[in-house]
N, C-alpha and C positions, 0 to 999 in steps of 0.2 A: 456337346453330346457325351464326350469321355466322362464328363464329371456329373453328371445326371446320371449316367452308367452305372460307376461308384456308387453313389449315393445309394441306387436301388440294388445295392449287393449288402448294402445294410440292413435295410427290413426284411423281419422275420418270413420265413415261408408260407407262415400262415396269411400274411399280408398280400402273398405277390395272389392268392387263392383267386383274387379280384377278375373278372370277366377283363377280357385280353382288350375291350374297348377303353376301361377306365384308365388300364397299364399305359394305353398310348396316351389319355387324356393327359393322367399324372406327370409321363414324362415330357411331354409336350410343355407342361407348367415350368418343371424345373430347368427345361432348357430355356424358356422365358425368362425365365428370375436372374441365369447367366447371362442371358443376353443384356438383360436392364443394366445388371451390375455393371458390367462391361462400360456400355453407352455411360454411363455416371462417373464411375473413374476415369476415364479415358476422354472424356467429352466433353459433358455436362458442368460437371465441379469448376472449371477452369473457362469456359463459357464466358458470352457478354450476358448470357441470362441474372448471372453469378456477381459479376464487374463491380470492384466498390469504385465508387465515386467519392462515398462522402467520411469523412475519419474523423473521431472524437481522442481526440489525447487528454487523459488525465491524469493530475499526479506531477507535473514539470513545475518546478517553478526555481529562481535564480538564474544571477545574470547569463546562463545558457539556454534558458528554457525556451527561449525561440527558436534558436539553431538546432534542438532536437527536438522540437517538434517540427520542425520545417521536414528533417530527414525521414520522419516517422511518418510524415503525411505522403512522401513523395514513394517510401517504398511502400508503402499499405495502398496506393494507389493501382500497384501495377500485381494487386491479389483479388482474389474472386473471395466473398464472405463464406463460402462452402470448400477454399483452400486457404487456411489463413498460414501464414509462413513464418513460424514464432522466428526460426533460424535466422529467416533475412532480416527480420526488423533488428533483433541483437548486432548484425552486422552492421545496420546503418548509422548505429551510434557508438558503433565501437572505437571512435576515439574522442567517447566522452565519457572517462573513467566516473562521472560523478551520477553515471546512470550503475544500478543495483541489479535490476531485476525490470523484465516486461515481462505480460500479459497481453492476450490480446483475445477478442471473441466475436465473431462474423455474427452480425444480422440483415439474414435471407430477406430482400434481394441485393441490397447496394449497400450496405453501411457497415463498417467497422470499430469497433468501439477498444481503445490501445490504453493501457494503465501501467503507468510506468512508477516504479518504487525507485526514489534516488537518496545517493548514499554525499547530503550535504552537509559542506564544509561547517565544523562548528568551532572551530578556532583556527590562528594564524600560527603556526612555531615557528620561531623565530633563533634558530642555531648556527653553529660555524659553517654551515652546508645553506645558508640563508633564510629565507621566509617562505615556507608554503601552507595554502590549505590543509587543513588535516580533517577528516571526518572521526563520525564517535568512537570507529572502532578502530582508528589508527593508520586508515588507509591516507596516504600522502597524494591529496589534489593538483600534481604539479601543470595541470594544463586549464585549473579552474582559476581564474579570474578573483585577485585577494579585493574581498569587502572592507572596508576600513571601520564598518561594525561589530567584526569578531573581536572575541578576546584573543590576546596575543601571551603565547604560551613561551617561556624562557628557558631556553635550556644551553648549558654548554656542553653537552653533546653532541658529536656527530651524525647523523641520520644516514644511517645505510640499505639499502633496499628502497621500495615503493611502501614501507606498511612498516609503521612501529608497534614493536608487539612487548616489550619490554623496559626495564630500567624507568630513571626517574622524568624521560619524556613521557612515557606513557603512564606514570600517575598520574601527569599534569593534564591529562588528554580524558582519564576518565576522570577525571576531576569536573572537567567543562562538561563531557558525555554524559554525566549522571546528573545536569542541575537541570532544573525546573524551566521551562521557557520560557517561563515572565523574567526570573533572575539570571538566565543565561544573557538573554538581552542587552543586562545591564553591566555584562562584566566587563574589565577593563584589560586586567592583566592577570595572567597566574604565574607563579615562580616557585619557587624554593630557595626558604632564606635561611642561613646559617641561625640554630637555636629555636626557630620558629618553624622550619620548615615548608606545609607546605601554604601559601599565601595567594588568596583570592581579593583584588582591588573589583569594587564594584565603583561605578561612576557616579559621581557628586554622594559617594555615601561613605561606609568602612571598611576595610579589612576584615578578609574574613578568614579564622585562623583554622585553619583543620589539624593541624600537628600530622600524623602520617596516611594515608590514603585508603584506611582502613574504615569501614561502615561510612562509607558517602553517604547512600540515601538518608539515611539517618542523621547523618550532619547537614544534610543541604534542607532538610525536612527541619531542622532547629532554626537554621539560620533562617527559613521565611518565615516560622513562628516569631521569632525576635525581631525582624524588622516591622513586622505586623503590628507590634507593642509598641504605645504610643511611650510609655514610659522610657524606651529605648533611644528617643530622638535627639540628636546631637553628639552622641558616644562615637570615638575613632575605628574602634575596631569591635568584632566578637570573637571570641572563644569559644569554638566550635569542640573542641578534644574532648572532652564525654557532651554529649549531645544532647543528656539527660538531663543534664544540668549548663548551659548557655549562660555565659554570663559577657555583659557590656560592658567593656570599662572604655575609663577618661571622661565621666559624666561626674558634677558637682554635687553626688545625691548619693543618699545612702541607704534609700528606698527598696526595695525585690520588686522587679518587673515578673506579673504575672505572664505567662505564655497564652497568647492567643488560641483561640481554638483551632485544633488538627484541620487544615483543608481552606483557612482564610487568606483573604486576597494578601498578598501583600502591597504594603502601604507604600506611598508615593515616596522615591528616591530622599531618605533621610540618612544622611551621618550616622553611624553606628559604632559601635564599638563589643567588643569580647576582650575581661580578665582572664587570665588562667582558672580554670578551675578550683573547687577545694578540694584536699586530699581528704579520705576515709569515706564512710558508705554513704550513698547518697538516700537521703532519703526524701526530698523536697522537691521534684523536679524541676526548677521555675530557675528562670534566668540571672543572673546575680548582677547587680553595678560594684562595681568598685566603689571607694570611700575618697579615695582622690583622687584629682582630674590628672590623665595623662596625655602623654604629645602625642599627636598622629607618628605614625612609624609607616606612613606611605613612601613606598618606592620610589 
């Protein structure tokens, strides 16, 4: 009644003019509307009218994805789809560092629908501090479960903190972070070699040479053109260091491998190889083989 009160100390004088029946109808309403509001928060929202029952999680997937979706089912259980509780569900999985971010959105009467963004492992580093998960942007998985599918990043550095955010671990981190999903796939190991720098071993294929950690997409973006090139097949390594120019060596051929087109599959796990570049302007962008066959320089 106090707040219906209010309200009518708002409207102009000209309004209240209205026959003293209407005044009571009017307020009569707005006490109604407090009253409903009332019953809704207090009540209704939080109700078995409300009750989820039934939970969709999307978005989970690796070897945790059952154990947080089990905890996401069990607290979305104990919410009404007209109170959805972002705060608890964050809680339920909070010790599983490899979840990023929830969502969640009630649909009236029983169902919950939960979207989880996770923040997965995409390489193993492998330092004086031992081996753990590391995701794309450096955050350290140490409670996630090592795949023996990742590539395995070399460093002899230390790891200090939960999160590398610097130094030559963390080129080798975006290095893996900025490849392609077909070619991350296939990686083996990343390192940093003395002369060479920074060195991607892809499996049953070549060496893939980036020289320093500068224009990745553009390099990772050369190297699937170049394995896409049938001309390419059987070379040790590529030479990624201008990306403009890709070139194959340790092949018996003294051919120019055209670059495949922007955006093609690449081709099934072949041997490759990259010479150093040529010095001065470039003006050809196409791939280059070397004139003679070199020895693999795998790790």
């Amino acid at each position: 009644m106090r707040t219906a009160a209010l309200a009518l100390r708002s409207v102009p004088r000209a309004a209240l003019s209205i026959p003293p029946v209407w005044r009571r109808r009017l307020l009569a309403l707005l006490a109604g509307l407090v009253a409903l509001s009332a019953v809704y928060w207090l009540w209704f929202r939080d109700s078995s009218f409300a009750r989820v029952n039934t939970v969709y999680v999307t978005g989970v997937d690796g070897p945790q994805a059952r154990a947080i979706r089990s905890a996401l089912e069990q607290a979305g259980l104990d919410m009404t789809t007209l109170h959805v509780r972002t705060s608890d569900l964050r809680k339920a999985v909070a010790g599983y560092p490899v979840v990023r971010s929830i969502s969640a959105q009630g649909n009236f009467p029983h169902k919950l629908a939960i979207d989880v963004t996770l923040n997965l492992p995409v390489a193993v580093i492998q330092s004086p501090s031992g081996r753990k998960p590391v995701a794309a942007d450096g955050l350290l998985l140490s409670d996630v479960p090592i795949d023996s599918g990742l590539p395995v990043l070399s460093t002899r550095a230390a790891l200090a903190g939960d999160r590398i955010t610097q130094g030559r671990a963390f080129e080798l981190v975006r290095v893996v972070g900025l490849a392609p999903q077909r070619l991350r796939s296939r990686l083996k190991t990343v390192l940093i070699r003395p002369g060479v720098w920074i060195v991607a071993q892809v499996r049953n294929g070549p060496e893939l040479r980036f020289g320093n950690a500068s224009r990745l997409p553009a390099k990772w973006m050369a190297a699937a053109r170049v394995l896409a090139a049938a001309g390419a097949r059987g070379a040790t390594y590529i030479d990624l260091r201008l990306p403009e120019r890709p070139a194959a060596g340790g092949l018996p051929t003294t051919s120019v491998l055209p670059l495949a087109p922007a955006g093609a599959a690449v081709a099934q796990a072949a041997p490759q190889t990259a010479a150093a570049p040529a010095s001065g302007t470039i003006q050809n962008p196409q791939p280059q083989v070397e004139t003679t066959p070199q020895p693999s320089t795998q790790p």
